[in-house]
N, C-alpha and C positions, 0 to 999 in steps of 0.2 A: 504494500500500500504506500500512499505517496504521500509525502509531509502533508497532516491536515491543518486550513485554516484555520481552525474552529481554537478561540481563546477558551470559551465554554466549551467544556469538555464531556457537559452531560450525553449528547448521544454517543458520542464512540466509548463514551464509562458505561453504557446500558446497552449496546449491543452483545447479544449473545456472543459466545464463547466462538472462535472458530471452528471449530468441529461443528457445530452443530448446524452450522453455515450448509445450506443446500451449494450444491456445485452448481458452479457458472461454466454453461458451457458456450461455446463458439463468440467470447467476446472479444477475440483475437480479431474475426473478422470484421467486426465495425471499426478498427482502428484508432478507439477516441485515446488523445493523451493524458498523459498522467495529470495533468491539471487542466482544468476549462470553468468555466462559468455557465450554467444551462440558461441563465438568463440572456448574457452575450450570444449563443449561439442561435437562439431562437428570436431573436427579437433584434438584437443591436446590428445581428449580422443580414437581416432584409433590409437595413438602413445603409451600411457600407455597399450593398451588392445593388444597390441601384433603386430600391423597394420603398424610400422616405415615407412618399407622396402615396404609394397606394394604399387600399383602403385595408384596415389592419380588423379593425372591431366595429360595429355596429349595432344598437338596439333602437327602440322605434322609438326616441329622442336625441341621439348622439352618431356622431361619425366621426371614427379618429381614423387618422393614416398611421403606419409604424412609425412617421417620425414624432408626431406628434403624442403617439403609446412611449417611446423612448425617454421621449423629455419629463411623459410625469412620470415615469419609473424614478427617473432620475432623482428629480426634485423629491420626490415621496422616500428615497431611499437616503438621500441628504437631511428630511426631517427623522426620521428613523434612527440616522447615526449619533447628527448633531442635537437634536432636541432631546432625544429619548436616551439616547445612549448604544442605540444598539450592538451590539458586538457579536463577531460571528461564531454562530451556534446559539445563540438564545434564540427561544421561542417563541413565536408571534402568532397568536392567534385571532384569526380571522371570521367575521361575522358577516357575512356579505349574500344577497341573493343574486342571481346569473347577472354583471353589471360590466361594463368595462373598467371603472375603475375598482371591481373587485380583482380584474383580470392585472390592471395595475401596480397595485398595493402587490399582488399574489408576487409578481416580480420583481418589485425592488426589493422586498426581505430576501428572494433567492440573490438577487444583485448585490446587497449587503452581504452576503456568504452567512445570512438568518437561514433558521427552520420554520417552513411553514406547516400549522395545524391549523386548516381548512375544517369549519364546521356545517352542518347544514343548516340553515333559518330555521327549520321547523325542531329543533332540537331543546329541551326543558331545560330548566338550570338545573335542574336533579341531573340529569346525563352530561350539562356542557361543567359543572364540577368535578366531576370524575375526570374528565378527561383531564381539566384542568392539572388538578393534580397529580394525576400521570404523566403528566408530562410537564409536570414544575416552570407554568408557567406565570409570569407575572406581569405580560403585555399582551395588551388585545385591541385592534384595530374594527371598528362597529361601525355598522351603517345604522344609522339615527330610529329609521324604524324597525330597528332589533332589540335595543337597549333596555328594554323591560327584563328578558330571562338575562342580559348580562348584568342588569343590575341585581336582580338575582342571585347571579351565580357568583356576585361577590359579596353578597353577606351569607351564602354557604361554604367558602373556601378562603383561603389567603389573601391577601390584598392583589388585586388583579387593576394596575393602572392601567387604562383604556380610555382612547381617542376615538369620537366619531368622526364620520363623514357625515355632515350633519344636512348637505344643503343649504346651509343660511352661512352670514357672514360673522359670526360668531369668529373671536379670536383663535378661538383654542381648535377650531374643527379642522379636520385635515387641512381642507379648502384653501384654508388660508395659511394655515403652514407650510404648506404648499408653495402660495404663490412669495412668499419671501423667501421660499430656496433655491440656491442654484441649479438649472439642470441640466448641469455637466455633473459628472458622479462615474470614478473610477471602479470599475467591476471587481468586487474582492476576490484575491485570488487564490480562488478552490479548487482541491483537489476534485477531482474525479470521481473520488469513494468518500466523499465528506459528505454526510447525511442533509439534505435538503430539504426534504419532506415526512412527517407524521402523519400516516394517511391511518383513521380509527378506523375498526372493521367492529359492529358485534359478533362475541362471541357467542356458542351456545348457551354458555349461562347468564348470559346478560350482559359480564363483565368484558367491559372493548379492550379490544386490542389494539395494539401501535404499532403498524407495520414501517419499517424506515427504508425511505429510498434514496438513492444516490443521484447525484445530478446527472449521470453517465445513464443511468435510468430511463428518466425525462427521455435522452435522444436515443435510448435502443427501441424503447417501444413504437416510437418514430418511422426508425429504422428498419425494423421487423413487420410487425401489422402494418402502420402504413404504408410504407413504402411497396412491399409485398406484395398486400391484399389489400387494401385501399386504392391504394395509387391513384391518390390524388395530385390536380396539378394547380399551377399558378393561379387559373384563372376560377377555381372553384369556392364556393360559397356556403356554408355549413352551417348548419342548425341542428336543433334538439332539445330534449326535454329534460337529460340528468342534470342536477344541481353543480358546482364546479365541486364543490367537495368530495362528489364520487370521481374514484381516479377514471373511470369510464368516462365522466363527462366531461373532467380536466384534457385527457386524450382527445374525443374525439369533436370537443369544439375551441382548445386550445390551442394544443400541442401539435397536432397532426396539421390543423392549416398553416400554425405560424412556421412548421417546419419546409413548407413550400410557399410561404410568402403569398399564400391564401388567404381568404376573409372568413370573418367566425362573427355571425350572428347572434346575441346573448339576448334572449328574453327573461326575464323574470315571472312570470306564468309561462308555462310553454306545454301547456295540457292537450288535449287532441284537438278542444276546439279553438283553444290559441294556435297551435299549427297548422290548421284546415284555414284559420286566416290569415297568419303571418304568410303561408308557401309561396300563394297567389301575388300577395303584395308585396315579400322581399325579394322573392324570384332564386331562393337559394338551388344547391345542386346536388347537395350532401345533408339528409338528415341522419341521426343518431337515435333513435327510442327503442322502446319495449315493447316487446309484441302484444302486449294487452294495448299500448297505445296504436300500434299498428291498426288493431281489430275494430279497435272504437272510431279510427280516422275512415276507415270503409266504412262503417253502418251511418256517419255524418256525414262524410264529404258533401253529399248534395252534388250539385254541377262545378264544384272548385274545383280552380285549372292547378293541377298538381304537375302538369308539366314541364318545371323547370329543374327537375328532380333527376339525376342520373345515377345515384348511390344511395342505396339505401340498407343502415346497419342496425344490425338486432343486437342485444344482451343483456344480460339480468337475469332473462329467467329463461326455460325452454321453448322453444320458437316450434308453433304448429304447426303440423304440415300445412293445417288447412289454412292456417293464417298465409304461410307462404304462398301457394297457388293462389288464393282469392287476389293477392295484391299485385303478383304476375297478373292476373288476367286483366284487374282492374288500369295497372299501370305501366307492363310491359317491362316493371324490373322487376330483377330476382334480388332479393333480400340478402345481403351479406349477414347468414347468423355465426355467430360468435360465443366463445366462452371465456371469461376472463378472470381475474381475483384483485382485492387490495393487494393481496400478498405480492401479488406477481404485478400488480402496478397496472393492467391490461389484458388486450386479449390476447391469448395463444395459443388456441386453437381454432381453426376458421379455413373459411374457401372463398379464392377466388371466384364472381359471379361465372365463370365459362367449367369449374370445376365443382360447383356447388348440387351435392346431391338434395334432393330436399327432405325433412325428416333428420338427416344427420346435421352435426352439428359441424362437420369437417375435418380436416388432418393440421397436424403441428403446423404451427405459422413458421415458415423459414428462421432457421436460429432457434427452433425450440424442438427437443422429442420430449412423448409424450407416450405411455405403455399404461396399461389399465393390470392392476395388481390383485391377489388374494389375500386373505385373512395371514398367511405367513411372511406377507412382503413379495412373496417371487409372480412374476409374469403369467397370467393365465391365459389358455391359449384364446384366438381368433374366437368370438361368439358367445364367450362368457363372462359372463357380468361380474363388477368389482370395481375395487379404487380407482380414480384416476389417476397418475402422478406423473409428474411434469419436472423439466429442467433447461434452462437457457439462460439469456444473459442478462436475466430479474431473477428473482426469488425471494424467498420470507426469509426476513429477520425481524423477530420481533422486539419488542424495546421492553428489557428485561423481563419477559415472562416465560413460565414455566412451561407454555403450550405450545414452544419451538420445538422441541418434541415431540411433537405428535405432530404438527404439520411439516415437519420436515425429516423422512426418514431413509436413512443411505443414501443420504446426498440428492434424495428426489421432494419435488413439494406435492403432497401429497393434499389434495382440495376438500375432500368431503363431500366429492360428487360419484355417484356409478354410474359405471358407462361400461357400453360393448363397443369394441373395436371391432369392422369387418374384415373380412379375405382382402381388403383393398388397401386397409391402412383408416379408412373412416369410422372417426367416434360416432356412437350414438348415445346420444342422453337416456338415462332411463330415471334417474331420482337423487336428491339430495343422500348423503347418509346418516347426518345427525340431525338435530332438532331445528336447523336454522327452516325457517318460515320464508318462499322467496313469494311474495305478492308485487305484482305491477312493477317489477325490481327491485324493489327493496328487499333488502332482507333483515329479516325480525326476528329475534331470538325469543321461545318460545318462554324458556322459564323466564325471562325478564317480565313478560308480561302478567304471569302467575304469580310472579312477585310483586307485582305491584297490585294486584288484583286480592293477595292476601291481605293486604294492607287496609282493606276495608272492613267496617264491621260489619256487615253482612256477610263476608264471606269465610265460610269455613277451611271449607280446600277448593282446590280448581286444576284442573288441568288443561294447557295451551298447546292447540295443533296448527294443520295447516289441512282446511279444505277446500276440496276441489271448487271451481267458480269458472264457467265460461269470461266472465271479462276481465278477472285478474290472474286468473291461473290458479292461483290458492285465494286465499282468506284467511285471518286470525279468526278460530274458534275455541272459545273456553267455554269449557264443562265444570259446573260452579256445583258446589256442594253448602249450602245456605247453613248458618246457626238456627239453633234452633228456635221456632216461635217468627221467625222470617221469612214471606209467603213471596217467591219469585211470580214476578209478571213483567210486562212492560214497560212500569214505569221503572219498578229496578232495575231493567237491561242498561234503558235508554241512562241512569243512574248512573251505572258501572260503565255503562260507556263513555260518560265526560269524565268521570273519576280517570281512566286510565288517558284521557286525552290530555288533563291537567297536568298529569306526572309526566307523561312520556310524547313522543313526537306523536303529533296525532294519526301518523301513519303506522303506528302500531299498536289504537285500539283493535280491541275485540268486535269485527263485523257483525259476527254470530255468536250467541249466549245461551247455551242450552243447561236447564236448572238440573241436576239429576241426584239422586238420593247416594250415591257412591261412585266411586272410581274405582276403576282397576288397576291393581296393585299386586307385588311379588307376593311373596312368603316373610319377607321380610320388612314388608311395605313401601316398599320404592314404586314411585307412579310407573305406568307401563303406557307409555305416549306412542310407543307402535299401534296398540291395542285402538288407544283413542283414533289413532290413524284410520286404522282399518273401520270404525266406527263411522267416522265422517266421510269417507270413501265410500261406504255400504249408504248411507244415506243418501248423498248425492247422486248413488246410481237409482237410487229409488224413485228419487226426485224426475232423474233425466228417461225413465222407462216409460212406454206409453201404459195406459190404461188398457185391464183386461178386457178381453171381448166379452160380453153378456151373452 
């Protein structure tokens, strides 16, 4: 590893052990050197190559060119060193929904050689302190209308000094700290392997994880999925609906345009029927979403000209066949589906549109293999089902936790997905393996929500699945076990549903509430949430069967 910037020495003091480190393979071939700046490269460097003037970022009030994203990186990353203090390796966390100057901000902390922890807006100060304190931070960058759960989340944790973006001419707001700094500002100069980014993942039990990525990172995945299976060029135009704090959405309306000096669209609602109107009126080329948004832009479009559209990428959760076919037939493109992880920063496994079987999810993205494993670790042949596990020039390292071991094992990152590999080399998706809940993309950890659902005095026990649902894929359902003298109905669902919206991001209340007098459980009493599975699986097929003949 290469001399790191970093004075704070907290991420490379909480990086796992090397051993434990997943193998990197084939990062010989991207070439990058032992020091670079991911900021410089993706942004400063469409500025030198001729790119000033073209259009960098866009939302339906604003239009910056790269030089003009340049200068406030700049200025933003001079108020950062000189006002705040920053020094490289502290922690900056970020409050922002899809904005350009979130896209801003996100770069001058990497251009100060800062770590960014990107959160998502809909997140409670019950979750945005944990992180907090996972990640011992003590500055946070806010957009004006988030500041309620940050104020929040600092009378639950340690003193967290934070600056908005307020909008108004307030002294203290970025805005104007801003405009009194210079926007010239020297690139710090970072190694290669010097931690960049804090991307949180939940885990099963609720408790997030902190996956850390390197700035070398940033441009393999670039380098690999886009370049690859993307292949995007100069003159294309990219939208979508993930938040920038998912590394999915960071990639594929950041990173992957500015790496070809492309435009990146940022909406802050970017729902199906935000996109059925933006497509028409911004005339993008390249969307990003989830096949549940996919499904719902067919059953709305109406006569919307979706014609300006040449790329169209799937992930999150498992992409339907049928979803695929209806959108060929309606649209004449084939759907790039995808698999990807926080861990691994991305996608990596996927096809090319002229390679794309439909149903499967695809073969390793160039620069990654990928073998689907058994119960003992070793390879199981062509057809049968098991781990997936994965390796290239990303992979998990977590920030000090004890479940780098399990997700990363004999040097492979092993995801928590099953899949059948065919005679051909192609994954097929068949299911999650643990408890994670994927809905609409998101992913929801099942006992976090049981956990908080205990927390009510209504509730005795509960158990949290994921059921089937034509327009999200899954759903959160919990099977509530009431105290006694406590009569479930409607008005209690509807109850327990704000209860868990207050605590937790409201994308991970409980859809569905079903009252029931027990759970099932071992011998030894541990919940049995397969069982629950199989439970909500038998009902929804019940739901989805026609009516006997008479």
């Amino acid at each position: 590893m290469a001399r790191s910037a970093h004075l704070d020495t907290f991420a490379a003091d909480n990086l796992p052990p090397r051993d434990l480190w997943p193998e990197f393979v084939n990062l010989d071939r991207l070439g990058y050197p032992e020091r670079m700046n991911c900021a410089v490269e993706l942004v400063d460097r469409n500025v030198e190559e001729g790119r000033g003037d073209k259009l960098a970022l866009v939302s339906p009030s604003e239009r910056w060119t790269y030089g003009e994203l340049a200068g406030k990186i700049n200025r933003i990353a001079n108020v950062l060193v000189d006002r705040f203090g920053l020094k490289p390796g502290n922690r900056v966390l970020l409050r922002f929904p899809n904005t350009p100057m979130m896209t801003a901000v996100y770069f001058a902390i990497l251009k100060a050689g800062g770590i960014v922890v990107a959160t998502m807006p809909l997140l409670r100060a019950k979750e945005l302190a944990v992180i907090t304190d996972k990640a011992e931070l003590s500055f946070a960058i806010c957009d004006h209308r988030l500041k309620e759960e940050m104020e929040l989340t600092r009378s639950r944790t340690s003193r967290l000094e934070t600056v908005l973006y307020s909008g108004s001419r307030s002294p203290d707001a970025l805005e104007a700290l801003m405009e009194a700094a210079s926007p010239e500002f020297a690139a710090c100069d970072t190694a290669a392997d010097d931690v960049c980014l804090l991307g949180f993942t939940s885990g099963t039990t609720g408790e997030p994880k902190a996956t850390m990525h390197f700035h070398r990172d940033m441009l393999a995945i670039c380098d690999c999925y886009s370049r690859e299976i993307l292949r995007p060029v100069e003159s294309d135009v990219f939208i979508g609906s993930p938040p920038l704090a998912f590394t999915f959405g960071l990639g594929g309306l950041v990173l992957f345009p500015f790496r070809v000096g492309a435009t990146a669209i940022l909406l802050e609602r970017a729902g199906p029927d935000d996109l059925i109107k933006a497509i028409p009126e911004m005339r993008p080329s390249v969307v990003f979403t989830a096949p549940t948004a996919y499904r719902a832009i067919l059953a709305k479009r109406g006569d919307a000209d979706l014609s300006s559209l040449r790329k169209c990428v799937s992930a999150g959760e498992a992409l339907p066949k049928a979803t695929w076919d209806d959108w060929l037939a309606a649209t004449g493109i084939r759907i790039l589906d995808g698999i990807g992880a926080t861990e691994m920063l991305h996608i990596f496994i996927a096809a090319r549109e002229e390679d794309v079987r439909p149903g499967a999810t695809g073969k390793p993205v160039p620069g990654y293999e990928a073998k689907v494993i058994g119960p003992d670790g070793k390879e199981v042949p062509d057809g049968t089902p098991g781990r997936l596990a994965v390796r290239g020039p990303t992979g998990c390292r977590y920030l000090a936790d004890s479940r780098q071991t399990k997700y990363v094992i004999d040097g492979w990152n092993v995801t928590g997905d099953t899949y059948i590999r065919d005679a051909e080399g192609y994954f097929w998706y068949q299911a999650r393996s643990d408890d994670m809940i994927v809905s609409s993309g998101y992913n929801i950890a099942g006992p976090e929500v049981e956990g908080t659902l205990l927390a009510h005095p209504a509730v005795a026990e509960c158990g949290v699945v994921g059921a089937p649902d034509p327009d999200r894929g899954r759903i959160v359902k919990a099977y509530v076990v009431l105290k006694p003298g406590v009569t479930g109905d409607a008005t209690l669902v509807k109850t327990l549903q704000d209860y868990v919206k207050a605590e937790l991001a409201p994308y991970k209340y409980p859809r569905a509430i079903e009252f029931v007098d027990i759970l099932p459980r071992t011998e030894t009493g541990k919940l049995q949430r397969f069982a629950l599975r199989e439970i909500a699986a038998s009902e929804s097929d019940t739901r989805a069967a026609p009516p006997a003949a008479s």
